[in-house]
C-alpha positions in Angstrom: 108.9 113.4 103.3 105.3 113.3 101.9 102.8 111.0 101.6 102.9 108.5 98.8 100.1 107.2 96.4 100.4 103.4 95.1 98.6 104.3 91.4 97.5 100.9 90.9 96.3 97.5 92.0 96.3 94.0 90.2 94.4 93.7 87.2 93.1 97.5 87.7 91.1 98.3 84.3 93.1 97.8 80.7 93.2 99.7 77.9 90.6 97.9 76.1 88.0 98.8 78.5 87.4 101.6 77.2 86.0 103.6 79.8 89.0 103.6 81.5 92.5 104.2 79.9 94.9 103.9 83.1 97.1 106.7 82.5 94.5 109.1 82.1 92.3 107.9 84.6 95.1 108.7 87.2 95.8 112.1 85.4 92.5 112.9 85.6 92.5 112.6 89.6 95.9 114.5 89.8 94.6 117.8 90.7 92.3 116.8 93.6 95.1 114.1 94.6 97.8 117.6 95.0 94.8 119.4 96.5 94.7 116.6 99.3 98.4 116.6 100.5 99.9 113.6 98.1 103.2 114.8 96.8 104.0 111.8 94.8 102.8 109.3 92.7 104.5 105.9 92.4 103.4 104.3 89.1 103.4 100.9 88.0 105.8 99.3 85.6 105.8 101.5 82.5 107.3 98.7 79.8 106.0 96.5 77.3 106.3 93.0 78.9 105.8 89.8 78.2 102.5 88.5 78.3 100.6 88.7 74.3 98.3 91.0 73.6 98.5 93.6 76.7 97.9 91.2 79.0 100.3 92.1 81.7 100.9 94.6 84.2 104.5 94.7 83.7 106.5 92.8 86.2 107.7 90.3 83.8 109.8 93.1 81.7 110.5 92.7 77.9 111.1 95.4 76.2 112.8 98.1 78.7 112.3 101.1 75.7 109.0 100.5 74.9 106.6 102.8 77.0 103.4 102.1 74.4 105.2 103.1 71.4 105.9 99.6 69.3 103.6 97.2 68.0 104.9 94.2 69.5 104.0 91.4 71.8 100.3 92.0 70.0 99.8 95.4 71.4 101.0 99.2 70.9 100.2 100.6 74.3 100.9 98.6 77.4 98.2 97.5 79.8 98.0 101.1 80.9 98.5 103.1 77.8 100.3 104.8 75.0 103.4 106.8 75.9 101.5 109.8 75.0 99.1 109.1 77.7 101.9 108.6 80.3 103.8 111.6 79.2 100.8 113.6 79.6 100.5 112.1 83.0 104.1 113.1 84.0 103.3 116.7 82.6 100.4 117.0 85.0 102.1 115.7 88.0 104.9 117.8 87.6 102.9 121.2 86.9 100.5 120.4 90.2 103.9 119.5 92.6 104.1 115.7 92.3 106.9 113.5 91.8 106.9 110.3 90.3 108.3 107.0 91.0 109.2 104.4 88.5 108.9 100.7 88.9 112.1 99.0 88.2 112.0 95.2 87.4 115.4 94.3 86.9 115.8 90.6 88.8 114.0 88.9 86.1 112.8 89.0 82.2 110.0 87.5 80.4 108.8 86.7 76.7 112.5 85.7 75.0 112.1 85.7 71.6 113.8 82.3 71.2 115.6 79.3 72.8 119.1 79.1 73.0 121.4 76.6 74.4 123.2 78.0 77.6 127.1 75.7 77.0 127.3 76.2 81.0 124.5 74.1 81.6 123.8 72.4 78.2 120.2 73.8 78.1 118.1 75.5 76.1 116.2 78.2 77.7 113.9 81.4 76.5 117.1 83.8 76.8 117.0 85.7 73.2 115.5 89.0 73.1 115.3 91.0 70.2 113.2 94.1 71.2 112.0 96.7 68.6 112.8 99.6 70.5 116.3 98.3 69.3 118.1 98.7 72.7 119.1 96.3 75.4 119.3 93.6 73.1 120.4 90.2 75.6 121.1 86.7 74.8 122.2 83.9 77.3 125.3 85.8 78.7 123.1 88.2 80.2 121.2 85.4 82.2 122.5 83.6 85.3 125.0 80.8 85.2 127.1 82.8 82.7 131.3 83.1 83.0 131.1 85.8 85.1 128.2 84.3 88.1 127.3 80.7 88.6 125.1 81.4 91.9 121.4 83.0 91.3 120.8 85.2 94.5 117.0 84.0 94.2 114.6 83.7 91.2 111.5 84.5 90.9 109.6 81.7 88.9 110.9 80.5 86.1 111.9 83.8 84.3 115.3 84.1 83.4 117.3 86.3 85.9 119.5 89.1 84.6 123.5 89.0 85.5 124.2 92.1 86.9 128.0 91.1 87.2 127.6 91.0 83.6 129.4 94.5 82.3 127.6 95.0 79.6 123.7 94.2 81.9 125.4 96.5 84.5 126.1 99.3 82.2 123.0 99.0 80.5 121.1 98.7 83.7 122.7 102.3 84.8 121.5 103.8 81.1 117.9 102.6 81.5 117.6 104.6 85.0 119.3 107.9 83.3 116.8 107.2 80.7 113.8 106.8 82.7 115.0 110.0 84.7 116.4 112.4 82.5 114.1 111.8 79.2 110.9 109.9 80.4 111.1 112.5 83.2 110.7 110.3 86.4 112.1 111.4 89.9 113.1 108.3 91.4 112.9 104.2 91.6 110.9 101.5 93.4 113.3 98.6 93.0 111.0 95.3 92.6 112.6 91.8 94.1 115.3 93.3 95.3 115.9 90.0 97.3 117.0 88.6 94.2 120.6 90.5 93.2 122.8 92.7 94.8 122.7 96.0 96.9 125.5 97.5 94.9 123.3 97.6 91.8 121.0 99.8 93.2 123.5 101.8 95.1 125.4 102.3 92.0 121.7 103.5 90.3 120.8 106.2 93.3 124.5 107.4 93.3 124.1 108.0 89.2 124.6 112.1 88.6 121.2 112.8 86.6 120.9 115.8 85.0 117.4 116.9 83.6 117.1 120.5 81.9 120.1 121.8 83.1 119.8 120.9 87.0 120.9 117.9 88.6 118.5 115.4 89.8 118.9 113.3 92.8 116.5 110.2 92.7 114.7 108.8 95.2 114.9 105.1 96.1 112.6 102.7 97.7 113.4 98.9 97.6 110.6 95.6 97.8 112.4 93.5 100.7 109.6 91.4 101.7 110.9 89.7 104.8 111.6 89.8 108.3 112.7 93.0 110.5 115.9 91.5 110.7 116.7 90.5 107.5 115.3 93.9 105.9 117.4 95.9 108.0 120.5 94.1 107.3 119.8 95.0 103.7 119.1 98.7 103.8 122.4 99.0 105.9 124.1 96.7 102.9 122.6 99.1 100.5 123.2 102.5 102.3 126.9 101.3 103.9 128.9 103.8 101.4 125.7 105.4 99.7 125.4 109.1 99.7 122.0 109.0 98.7 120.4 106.2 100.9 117.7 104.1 100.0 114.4 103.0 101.5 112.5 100.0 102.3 108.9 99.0 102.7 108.2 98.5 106.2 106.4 94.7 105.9 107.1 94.1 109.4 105.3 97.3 110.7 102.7 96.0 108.0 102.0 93.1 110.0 101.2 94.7 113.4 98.8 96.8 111.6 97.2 93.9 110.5 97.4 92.4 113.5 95.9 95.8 115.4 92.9 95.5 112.9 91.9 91.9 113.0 92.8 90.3 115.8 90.6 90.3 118.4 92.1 91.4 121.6 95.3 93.5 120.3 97.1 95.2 123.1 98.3 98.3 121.9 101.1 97.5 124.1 102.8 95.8 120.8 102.9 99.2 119.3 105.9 99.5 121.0 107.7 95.9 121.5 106.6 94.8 117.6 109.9 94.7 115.6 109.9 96.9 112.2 111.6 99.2 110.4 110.0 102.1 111.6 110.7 101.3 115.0 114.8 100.5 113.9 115.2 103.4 111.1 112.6 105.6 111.1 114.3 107.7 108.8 114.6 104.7 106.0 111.3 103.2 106.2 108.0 103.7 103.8 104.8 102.5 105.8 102.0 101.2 104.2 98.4 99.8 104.7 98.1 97.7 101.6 100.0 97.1 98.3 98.9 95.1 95.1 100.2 91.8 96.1 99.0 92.1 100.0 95.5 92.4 98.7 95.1 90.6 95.8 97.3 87.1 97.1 95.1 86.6 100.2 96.4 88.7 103.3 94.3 92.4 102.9 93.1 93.6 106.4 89.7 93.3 106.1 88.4 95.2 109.0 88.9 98.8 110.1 91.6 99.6 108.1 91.2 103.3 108.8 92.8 102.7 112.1 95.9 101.6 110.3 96.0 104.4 108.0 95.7 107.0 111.4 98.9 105.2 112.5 100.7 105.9 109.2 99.9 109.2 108.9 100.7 110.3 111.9 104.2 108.4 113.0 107.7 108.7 111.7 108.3 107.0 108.2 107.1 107.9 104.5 103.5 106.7 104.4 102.2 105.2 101.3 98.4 105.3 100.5 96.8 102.2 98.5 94.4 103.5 95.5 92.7 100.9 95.7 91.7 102.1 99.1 91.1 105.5 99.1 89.2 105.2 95.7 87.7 101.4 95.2 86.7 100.6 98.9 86.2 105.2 99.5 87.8 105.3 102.5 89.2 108.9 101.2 86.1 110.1 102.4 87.1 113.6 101.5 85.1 116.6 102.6 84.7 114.8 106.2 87.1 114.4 109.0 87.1 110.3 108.8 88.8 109.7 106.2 92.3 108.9 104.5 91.8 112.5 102.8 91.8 114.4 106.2 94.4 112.4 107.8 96.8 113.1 104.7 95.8 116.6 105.0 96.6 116.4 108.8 100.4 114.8 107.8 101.6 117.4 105.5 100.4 120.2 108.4 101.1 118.7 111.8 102.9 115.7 111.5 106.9 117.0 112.3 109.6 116.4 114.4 109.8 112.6 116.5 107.3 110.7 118.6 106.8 110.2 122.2 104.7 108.1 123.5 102.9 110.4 126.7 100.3 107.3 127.7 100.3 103.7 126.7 97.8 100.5 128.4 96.2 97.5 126.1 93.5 99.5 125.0 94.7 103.1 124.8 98.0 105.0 123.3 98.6 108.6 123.2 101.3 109.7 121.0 102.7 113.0 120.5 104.8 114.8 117.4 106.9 117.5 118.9 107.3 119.6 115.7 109.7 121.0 113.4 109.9 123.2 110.9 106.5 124.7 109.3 105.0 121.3 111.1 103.9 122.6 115.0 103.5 118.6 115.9 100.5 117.1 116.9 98.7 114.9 120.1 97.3 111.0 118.2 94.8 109.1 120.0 93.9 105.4 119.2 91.2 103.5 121.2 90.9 99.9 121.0 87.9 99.8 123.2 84.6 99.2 121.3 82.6 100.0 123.8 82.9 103.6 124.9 85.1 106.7 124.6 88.9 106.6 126.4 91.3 108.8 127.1 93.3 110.4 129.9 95.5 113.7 131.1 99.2 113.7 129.8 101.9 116.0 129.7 102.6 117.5 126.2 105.6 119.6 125.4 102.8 122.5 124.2 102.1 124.8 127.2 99.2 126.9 127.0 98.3 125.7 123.6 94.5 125.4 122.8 94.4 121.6 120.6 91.0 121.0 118.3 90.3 118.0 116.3 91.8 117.5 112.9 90.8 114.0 112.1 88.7 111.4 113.9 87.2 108.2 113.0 85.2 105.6 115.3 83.8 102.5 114.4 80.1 102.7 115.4 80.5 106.8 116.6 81.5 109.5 114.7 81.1 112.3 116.8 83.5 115.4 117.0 86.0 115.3 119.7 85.5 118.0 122.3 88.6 121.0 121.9 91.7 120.2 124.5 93.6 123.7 126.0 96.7 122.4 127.5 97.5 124.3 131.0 100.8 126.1 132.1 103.0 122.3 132.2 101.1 121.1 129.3 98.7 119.1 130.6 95.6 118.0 129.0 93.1 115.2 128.3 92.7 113.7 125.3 90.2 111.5 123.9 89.0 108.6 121.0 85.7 107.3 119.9 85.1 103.9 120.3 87.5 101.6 118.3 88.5 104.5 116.5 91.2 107.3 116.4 91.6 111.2 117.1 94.2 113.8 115.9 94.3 117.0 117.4 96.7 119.3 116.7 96.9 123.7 117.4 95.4 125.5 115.4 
């Protein structure tokens, strides 16, 4: 699959400071971000929205059409540019390998242009929107209650929710992702809220035929269900029941054990494999992640050794996504070492194929391997919960006569190389971790 790159965080720099403009700040890191491993780049909500003046990063949608290109709502570009700057940025991602994932808020809209009286409910609420990109005009009948929905899935605040059972919001729903795909030149979608309409919506949008200079383009999909294991994995099956081209979810279960792993004192690593999440479930429909924008910035970031969550990512099943404000803000990347985010991406897009057996497992040791497929041989993963001292121990691999070196390591108060590992005639080998830390070894 890749490995992902979240391009923002909340209230990352504006416009108006002008030593940073957003879209070619992240432009400007594309080649090194290639040169890493990343193969795609999911970028925050590219539309004017609501908020006067620039003042908002987009998840409170007003004008769909407007990438930075009308003065309206007191601004021409959006919080993170003109649409000259984020073409530019699509040109560059493209031309170094990188796909690109759009943003789609399409539960809610904010900023109406005026009141109107909804004769369902006899109230007047912000439903009028007159946008000067001229398309997706709405009024009240695209708003829940309307005559074709009385029942609101689930709102967010008190933004007016879209209708998709609405024709006319459906249809134009299904233009705006050709749009954003076939003419802005995105790859694929991150649907926001999804919680709050139905899966058929977005099954209808990754089952669109897309065609972008002559070739067909099939999107890829990853949806915000920010709940429980259970109740995200009845969703993706909703969503994916009669979908050719399935969709994703963000694994916030697995999110939580990570967590959990990093800041509780006294984790057995034993929950690595009773802890409910979609990567356990699905594998093959889960993104993993670290840290998003609304993890960090609302109160529930991981605030110690965070690098042991990102060796878990980056070496398991699941698409993992990397947190910018991680590997560049808090330089965790730590690129030109081997304990870092940088190495351990590296490490993913050479080793990391095939599925995961777990060859040793205890409170304070697991030892995991990747068995390999394709141009990825596999790998052996070591994580040590012991703070003290060094563990490890001889397992059985499925790589006989193989000589195993270090890739990546990390340890919380020792950074020293991991010795080489050559596996005898059954595979057998040991394999070790620094204290509180993590080693990936893999043939080379």
């Amino acid at each position: 699959m890749g490995v992902m790159m979240q391009t923002f965080f909340w209230d990352c720099p504006r416009v108006d400071k002008k030593e940073f403009q957003w879209w070619n700040y992240i432009r400007e890191q594309v080649p090194a971000l290639a040169k890493v491993g990343f193969t795609c780049l999911w970028l925050p909500p590219v539309h004017k929205a609501a908020n006067p003046g620039g003042q908002s990063m987009g998840y409170d949608p007003y004008d769909y059409y407007d990438l930075g290109e009308f003065d309206q709502k007191g601004t021409v570009p959006t919080w993170f540019g003109t649409r000259q700057e984020l073409d530019q940025l699509i040109e560059a991602a493209h031309n170094h390998g990188l796909s690109l994932i759009a943003d789609v808020v399409i539960n809610h809209n904010g900023g109406a242009d005026e009141q109107e009286v909804n004769p369902l409910i006899d109230q007047a609420r912000w439903t009028k929107f007159n946008p000067k990109s001229g398309k997706f005009p709405r009024d009240w009948q695209c708003f829940h209650p309307n005559m074709y929905e009385s029942w609101d899935e689930m709102t967010f605040g008190d933004m007016p929710d879209l209708s998709h059972r609405n024709p006319y919001v459906y249809g134009e729903l299904l233009k705006l992702a050709r749009w954003l795909i076939e003419e802005v030149g995105f790859d694929g979608f991150r649907y926001d809220f999804v919680k709050g309409y139905g899966a058929n919506t977005i099954t209808a949008i990754q089952e669109y035929r897309y065609m972008r200079n002559g070739q067909q383009v099939v999107p890829y999909g990853v949806a915000e269900y920010w709940d429980s294991t259970t109740n995200t994995l009845r969703w993706v099956e909703e969503a994916n029941f009669s979908n050719s081209n399935p969709v994703d979810a963000f694994d916030f279960p697995l999110r939580e054990m990570l967590k959990a792993l990093c800041d509780q004192y006294g984790f057995s690593l034993r929950n690595l494999l009773t802890w409910e999440s979609i990567l356990q479930k699905q594998p093959q429909t889960t993104v993993t992640f670290v840290e998003n924008h609304d993890l960090h910035d609302e109160g529930r970031p991981i605030a110690n050794d965070k690098l042991l969550a990102y060796s878990y990512i980056l070496t398991h099943q699941g698409y993992p996504c990397v947190f910018w404000h991680d590997y560049f803000n808090y330089k965790l990347a730590l690129e030109g070492t081997s304990n870092g985010i940088a190495t351990l991406v590296s490490a993913h897009e050479k080793y990391a194929g095939g599925g995961t057996e777990v060859l040793y497992i205890d409170d304070s040791l697991y030892i995991m391997q990747r068995t390999g497929y394709g141009d990825k041989p596999g790998l052996v993963y070591v994580l040590n919960n012991r703070g003290d001292n060094w563990n490890g121990r001889l397992v059985t691999t499925k790589f006989a006569n193989a000589s195993f070196q270090p890739v990546a390591w990390w340890g919380k108060n020792d950074l020293s190389r991991p010795i080489n590992q050559p596996t005898d005639r059954d595979g057998r080998a040991q394999f070790y971790a620094p204290p509180r830390g993590y080693a990936v070894y893999a043939m080379k």
